[in-house]
ROTORTI-929446 format. One record per residue (C-alpha): x negated, y, z negated. Coordinates in steps of 0.02 Angstrom, whole numbers, plus 50000, padded with zeros to 5 digits. Each point is the difference from the previous one (the first is absolute). Layout:
N
XYZ...
END
This chain:
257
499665028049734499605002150189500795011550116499934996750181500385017850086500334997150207498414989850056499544996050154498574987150049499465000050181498764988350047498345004350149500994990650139501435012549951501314986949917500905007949861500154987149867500895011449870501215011350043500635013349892500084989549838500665008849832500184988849837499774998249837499164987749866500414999249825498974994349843500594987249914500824994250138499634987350132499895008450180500174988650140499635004050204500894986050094500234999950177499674988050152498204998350075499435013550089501425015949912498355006049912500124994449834498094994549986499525019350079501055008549880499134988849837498175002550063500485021050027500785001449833498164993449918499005008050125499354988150116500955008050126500075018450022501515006250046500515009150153500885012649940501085002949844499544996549803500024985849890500005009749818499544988949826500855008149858498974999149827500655004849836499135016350029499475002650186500234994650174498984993250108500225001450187498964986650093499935010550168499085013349898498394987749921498204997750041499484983950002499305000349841501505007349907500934984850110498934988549901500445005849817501764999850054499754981950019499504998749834501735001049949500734988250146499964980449967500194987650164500534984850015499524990850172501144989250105498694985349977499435003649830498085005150049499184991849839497974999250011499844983650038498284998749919500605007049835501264994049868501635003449943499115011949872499055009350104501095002250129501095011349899498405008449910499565005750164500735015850043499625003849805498124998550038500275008850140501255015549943499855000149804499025007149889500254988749884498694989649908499754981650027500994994249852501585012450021499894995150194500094981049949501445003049880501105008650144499754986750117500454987449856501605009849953500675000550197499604982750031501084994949842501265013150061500364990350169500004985149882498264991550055499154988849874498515001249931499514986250057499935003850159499135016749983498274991950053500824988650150499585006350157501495006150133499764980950114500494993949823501505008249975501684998650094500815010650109501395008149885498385000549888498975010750098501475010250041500045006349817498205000049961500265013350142501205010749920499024999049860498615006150088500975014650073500765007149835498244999249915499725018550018501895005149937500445005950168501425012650018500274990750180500154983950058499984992150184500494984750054499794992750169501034985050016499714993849832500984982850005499334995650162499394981149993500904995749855501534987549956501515007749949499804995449810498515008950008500565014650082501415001749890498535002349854499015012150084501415010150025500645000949831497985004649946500135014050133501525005049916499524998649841498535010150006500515012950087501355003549876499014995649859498545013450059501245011650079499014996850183500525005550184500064984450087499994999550170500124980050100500065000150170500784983650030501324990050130500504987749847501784998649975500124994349811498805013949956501125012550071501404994049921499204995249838498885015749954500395013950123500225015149921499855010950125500144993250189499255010750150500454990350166498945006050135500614996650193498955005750174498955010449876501565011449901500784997849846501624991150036500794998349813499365002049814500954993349851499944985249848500264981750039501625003649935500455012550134499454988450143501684991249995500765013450022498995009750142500655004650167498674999150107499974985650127498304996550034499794997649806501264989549975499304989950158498105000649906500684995749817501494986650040499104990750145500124985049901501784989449974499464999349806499695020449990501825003150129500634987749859499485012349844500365014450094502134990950003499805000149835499525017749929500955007750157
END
């Protein structure tokens, strides 16, 4: 779980991005920040895994046995938190000169202290997991397609049995079919490993397929937080005006009104 207590994050040039935002994110639950360009939904993902220190405020993770507030570490203590955070990047960000395979052993060579045969047999198991075949363990990313690469990704990012897991955009590029799959993986996982998951994300069907937990960001505050089954229900204009832009969405709105 994360706990976002009142942060603030004011730029150098003295714009105030965020604005006195307070959530929550549950494990085992997808979390989902929506919101139109520029309400401060990247800011808000990039403060709550440290790339961005905040302003003023705290963004808490909850443990089975401790908290951790981010505003509090070093650098170094920063880093080991990491350890327990998987990512998932809006364009995948495979290495290019290495395969499938190593791609995903990666941040066990790097993290683990594992030896070589225990790291191999991890990667194996999460590449099977996301429902890669074997076959194409040795391919390199060119060789792959795009919904392909997407998993080998997630893969990747659940290597190290994170407690966390971000994801910037992660159906961005792909056809609907596909997106449809790498939502239900999302899903699945994060139930199935009892994960925070956190998507930043503008994508309609996601919200309305997996969102667990919605935070809608607008001008930099928290404007509304529920499911994607209290979104039909909401009473908050500029919401409604983000969510139902479309005639198909205004259309399933009619019908669960």
């Amino acid at each position: 779980m994360i706990e976002v207590k009142d942060i603030v994050k004011t730029f150098e040039d003295g714009v105030t991005v965020l604005d006195h935002v307070s959530t929550e994110m549950f494990d085992g639950k997808v979390n989902m920040i929506i919101g139109q360009s520029g309400s401060g939904k990247t800011v808000l993902m990039k403060a709550l895994i440290g790339l961005h220190r905040v302003t003023s405020g705290h963004i808490v993770y909850k443990f089975n046995d401790r908290e951790v507030d981010l505003a509090s570490l070093k650098e170094k203590e920063l880093r080991m938190l990491h350890r327990n955070v998987g990512m998932l990047f809006q364009g995948s960000a495979l290495f290019d000169s290495q395969t499938v395979l190593e791609n995903v052993l990666f941040p066990l060579e790097m993290f683990s202290d594992m030896n070589d045969s225990d790291k191999e047999a991890r990667a194996r198991f999460c590449l099977e997991r996301v429902n890669i075949p074997e076959r194409a363990f040795n391919l390199m990313p060119s060789e792959i397609s795009g919904g392909m690469q997407k998993r080998v990704a997630i893969a990747r990012a659940i290597t190290m049995n994170p407690k966390y897991l971000f994801c910037d955009e992660p159906n961005s590029g792909l056809d609907p079919k596909t997106s449809l799959v790498i939502d239900q993986l999302i899903k699945d996982i994060t139930e199935e490993y009892n994960i925070c998951t956190v998507i930043n994300s503008h994508d309609m069907n996601s919200i309305m397929e997996i969102g667990d937990n919605i935070i809608f960001l607008r001008n930099g505050k928290k404007e509304w937080q529920g499911s994607r089954h209290e979104i039909f229900h909401a009473d908050n204009e500029a919401l409604n005006d983000f969510v139902f832009a479309s005639e198909l969405f205004k259309k399933v709105k009619a019908e669960n009104g």
